[in-house]
ZAVEXSE-70125 format. One line per field, with one value per residue: residue number from 1; residue in one letter; chain; y, z, x of N, C-alpha, C, CB in turn. Coordinates in steps of 0.001 Angstrom, whole numbers. Atoms other than C-alpha are relative to their C-alpha. Glycine has a CB too. Layout:
// residues N
resi	[NUM / ...]
resn	[a / ...]
chain	[A / ...]
n.yy	[Y / ...]
n.zz	[Z / ...]
n.xx	[X / ...]
ca.yy	[Y / ...]
ca.zz	[Z / ...]
ca.xx	[X / ...]
c.yy	[Y / ...]
c.zz	[Z / ...]
c.xx	[X / ...]
cb.yy	[Y / ...]
cb.zz	[Z / ...]
cb.xx	[X / ...]
// end
This chain:
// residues 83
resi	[1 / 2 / 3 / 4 / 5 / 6 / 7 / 8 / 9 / 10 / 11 / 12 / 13 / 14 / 15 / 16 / 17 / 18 / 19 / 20 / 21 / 22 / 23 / 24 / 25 / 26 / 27 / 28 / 29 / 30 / 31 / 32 / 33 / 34 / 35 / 36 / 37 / 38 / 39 / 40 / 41 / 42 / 43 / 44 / 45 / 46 / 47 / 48 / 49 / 50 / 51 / 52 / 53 / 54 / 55 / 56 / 57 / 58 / 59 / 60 / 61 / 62 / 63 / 64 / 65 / 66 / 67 / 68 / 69 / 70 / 71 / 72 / 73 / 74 / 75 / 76 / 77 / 78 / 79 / 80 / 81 / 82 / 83]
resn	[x / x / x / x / x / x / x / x / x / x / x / x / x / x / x / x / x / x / x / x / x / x / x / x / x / x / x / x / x / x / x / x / x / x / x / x / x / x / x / x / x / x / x / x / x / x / x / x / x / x / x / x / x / x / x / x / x / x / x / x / x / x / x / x / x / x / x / x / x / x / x / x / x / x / x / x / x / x / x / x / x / x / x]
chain	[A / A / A / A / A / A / A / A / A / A / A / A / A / A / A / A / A / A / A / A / A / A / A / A / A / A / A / A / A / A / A / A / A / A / A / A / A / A / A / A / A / A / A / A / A / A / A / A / A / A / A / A / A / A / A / A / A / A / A / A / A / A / A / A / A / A / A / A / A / A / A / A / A / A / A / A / A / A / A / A / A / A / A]
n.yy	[-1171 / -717 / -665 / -713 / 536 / -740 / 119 / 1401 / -412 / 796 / -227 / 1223 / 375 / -1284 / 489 / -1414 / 134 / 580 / -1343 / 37 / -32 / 1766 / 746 / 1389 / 506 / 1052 / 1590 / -359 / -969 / 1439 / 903 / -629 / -352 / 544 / -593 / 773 / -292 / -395 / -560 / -1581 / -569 / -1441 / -738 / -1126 / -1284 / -591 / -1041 / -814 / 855 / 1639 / 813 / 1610 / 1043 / 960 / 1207 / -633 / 1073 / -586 / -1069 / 537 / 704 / -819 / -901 / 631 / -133 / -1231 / -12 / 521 / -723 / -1084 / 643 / -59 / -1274 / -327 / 376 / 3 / -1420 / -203 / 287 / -1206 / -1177 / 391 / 494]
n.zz	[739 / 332 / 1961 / 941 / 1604 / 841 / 1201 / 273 / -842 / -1574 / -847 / -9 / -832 / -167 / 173 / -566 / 1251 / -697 / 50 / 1549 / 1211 / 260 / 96 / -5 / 688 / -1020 / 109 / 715 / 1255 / 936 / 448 / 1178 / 940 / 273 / -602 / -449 / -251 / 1373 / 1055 / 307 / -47 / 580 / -656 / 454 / -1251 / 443 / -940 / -969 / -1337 / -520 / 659 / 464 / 380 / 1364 / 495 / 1254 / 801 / -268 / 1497 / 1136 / 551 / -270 / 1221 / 898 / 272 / 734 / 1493 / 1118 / 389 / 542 / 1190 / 315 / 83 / 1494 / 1179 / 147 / 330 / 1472 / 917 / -198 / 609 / 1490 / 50]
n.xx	[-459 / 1220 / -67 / 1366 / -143 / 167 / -770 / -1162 / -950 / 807 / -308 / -274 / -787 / -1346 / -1360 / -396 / -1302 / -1030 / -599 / -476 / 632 / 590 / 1512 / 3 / 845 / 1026 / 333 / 1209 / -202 / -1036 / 885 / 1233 / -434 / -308 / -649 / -1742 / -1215 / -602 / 995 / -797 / 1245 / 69 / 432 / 178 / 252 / 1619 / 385 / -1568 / -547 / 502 / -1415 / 422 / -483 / 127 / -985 / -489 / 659 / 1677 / 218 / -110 / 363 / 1321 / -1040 / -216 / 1419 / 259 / -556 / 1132 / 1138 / -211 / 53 / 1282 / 719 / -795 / 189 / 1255 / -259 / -705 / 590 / 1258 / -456 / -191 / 1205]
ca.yy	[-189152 / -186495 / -186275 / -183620 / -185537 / -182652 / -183582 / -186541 / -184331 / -185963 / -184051 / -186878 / -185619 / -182294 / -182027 / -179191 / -178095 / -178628 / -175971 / -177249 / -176445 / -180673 / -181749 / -185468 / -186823 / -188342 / -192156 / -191384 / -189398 / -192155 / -194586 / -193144 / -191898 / -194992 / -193054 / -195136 / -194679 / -192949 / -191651 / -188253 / -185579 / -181969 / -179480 / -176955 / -173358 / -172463 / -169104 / -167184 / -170229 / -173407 / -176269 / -179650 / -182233 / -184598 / -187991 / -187203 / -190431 / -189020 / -185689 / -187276 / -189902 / -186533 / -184462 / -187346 / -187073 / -183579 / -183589 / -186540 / -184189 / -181289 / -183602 / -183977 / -180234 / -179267 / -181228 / -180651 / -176799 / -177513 / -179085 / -176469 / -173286 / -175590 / -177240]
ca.zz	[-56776 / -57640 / -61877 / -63792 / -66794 / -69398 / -72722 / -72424 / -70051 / -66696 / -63894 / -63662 / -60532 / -59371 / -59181 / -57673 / -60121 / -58661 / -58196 / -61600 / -63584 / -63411 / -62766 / -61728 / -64344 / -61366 / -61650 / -62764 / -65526 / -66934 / -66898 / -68692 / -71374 / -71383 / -70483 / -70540 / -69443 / -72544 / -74176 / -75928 / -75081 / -76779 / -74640 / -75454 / -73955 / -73796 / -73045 / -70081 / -67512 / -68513 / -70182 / -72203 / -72769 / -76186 / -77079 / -79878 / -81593 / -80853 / -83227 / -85487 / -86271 / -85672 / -88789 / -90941 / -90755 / -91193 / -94319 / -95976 / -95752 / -96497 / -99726 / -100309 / -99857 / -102497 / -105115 / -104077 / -104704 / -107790 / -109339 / -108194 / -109688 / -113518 / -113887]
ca.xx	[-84244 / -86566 / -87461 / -89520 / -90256 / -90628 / -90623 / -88553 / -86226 / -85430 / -83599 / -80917 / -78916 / -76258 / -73019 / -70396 / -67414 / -64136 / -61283 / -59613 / -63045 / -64084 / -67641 / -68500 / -71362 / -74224 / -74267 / -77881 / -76974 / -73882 / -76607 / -79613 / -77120 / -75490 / -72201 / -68280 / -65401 / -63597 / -66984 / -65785 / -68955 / -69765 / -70449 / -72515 / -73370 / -77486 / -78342 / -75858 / -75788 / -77016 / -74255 / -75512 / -73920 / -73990 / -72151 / -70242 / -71734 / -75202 / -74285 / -72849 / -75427 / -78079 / -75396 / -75769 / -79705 / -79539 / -77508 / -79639 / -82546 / -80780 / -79780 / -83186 / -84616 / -82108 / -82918 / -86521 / -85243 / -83666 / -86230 / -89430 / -86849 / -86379 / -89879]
c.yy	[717 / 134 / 834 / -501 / 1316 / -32 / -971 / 429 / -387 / 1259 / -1306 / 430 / 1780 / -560 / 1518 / 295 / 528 / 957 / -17 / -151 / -1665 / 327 / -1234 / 93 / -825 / -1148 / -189 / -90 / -573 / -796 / 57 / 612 / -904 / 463 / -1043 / 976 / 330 / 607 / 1770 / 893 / 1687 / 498 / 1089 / 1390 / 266 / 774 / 44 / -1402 / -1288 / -628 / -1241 / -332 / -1435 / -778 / 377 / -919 / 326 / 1000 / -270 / -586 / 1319 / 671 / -1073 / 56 / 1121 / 78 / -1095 / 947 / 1473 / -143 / 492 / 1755 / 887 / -240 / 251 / 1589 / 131 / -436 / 768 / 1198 / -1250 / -1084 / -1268]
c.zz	[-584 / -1556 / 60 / -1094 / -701 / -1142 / -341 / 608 / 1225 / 987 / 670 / 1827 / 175 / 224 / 327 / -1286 / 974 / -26 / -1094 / -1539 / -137 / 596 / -242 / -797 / 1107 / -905 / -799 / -1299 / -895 / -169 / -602 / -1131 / 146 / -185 / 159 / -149 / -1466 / -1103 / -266 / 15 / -1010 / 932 / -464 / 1073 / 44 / 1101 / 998 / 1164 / 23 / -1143 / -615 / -1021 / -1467 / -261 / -1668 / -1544 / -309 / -858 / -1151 / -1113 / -114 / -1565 / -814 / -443 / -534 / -1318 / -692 / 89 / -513 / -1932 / -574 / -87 / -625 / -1193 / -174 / -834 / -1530 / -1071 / -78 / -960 / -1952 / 131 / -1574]
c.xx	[-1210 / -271 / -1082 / 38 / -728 / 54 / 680 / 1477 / -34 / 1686 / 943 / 1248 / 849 / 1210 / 714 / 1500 / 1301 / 1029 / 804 / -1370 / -816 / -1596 / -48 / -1466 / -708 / -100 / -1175 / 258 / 404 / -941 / -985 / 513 / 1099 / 1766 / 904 / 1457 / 916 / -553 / 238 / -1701 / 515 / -815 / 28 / -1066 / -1724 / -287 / 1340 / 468 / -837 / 1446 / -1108 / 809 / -682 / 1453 / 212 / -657 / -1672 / 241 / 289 / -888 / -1237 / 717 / -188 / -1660 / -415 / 540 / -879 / -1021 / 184 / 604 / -1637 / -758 / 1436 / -439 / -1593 / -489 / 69 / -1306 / -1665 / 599 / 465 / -1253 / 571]
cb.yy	[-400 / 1388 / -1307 / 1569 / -1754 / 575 / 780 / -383 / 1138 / -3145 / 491 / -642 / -1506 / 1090 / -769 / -148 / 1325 / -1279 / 413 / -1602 / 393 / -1627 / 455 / -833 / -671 / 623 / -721 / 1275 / 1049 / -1001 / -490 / 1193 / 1329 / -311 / 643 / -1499 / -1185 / -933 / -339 / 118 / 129 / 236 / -64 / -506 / 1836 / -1195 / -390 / 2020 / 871 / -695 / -724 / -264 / -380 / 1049 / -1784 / -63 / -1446 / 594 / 1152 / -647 / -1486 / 1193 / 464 / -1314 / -155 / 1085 / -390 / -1532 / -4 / 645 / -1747 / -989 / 574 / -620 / -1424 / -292 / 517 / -1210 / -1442 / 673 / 991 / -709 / 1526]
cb.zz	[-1122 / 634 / -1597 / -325 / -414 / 160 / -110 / -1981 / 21 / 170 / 478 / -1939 / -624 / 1318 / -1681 / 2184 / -1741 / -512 / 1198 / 23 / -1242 / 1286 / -991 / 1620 / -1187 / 443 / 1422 / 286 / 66 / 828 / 620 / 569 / -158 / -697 / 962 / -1312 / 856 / -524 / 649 / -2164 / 1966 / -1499 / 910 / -1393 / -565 / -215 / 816 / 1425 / 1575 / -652 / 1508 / -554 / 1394 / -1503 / 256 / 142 / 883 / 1675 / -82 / 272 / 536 / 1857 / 299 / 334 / 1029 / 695 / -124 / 252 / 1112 / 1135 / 263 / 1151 / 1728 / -177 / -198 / 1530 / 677 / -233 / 64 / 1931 / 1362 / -511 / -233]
cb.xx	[1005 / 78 / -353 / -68 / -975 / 382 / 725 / 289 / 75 / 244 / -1069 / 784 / 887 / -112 / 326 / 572 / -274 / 407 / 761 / 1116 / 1261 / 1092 / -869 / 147 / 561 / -1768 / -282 / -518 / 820 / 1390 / -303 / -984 / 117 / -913 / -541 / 390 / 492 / 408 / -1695 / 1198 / -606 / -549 / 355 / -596 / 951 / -1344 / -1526 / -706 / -230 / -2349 / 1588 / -1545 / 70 / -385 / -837 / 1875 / 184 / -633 / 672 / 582 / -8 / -286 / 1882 / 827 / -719 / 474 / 1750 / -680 / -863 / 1059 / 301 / -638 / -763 / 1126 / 542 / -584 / 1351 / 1607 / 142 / -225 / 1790 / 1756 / -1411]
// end
């Protein structure tokens, strides 16, 4: 299989979309994102014609990181504007 590693981006495989809208996930792809049977994804739009895919467990645990630091650069706020 051919990769461009970019970044930590790999070229994991194609795929054709089906006359009800489906798309098969390459074998590849399920296995380097660790990918089961029942795993709920977010699909999101970038730019006019590309799609990516995220495990819903993967934003989640990414939304929980962002909010502790958005904790943090609050109070970092609050306490720069009352000295």
């Amino acid at each position: 299989m051919l990769k461009a590693n970019l970044d930590g981006n790999e070229f994991l495989g194609s795929t054709t979309v089906g006359a009800k809208g489906q798309a098969v996930i390459p074998a590849e792809a399920r296995k380097a994102m660790n990918l089961k049977e029942g795993d709920k994804l977010l699909v999101f739009r970038i730019g006019c014609d590309m799609v990516a895919f995220s495990k819903v467990s993967q934003m989640e645990r990414f939304a929980n990181h962002l909010s502790k630091k958005l904790t943090t650069v609050r109070s970092a706020i609050k306490k720069a504007q009352h000295p």
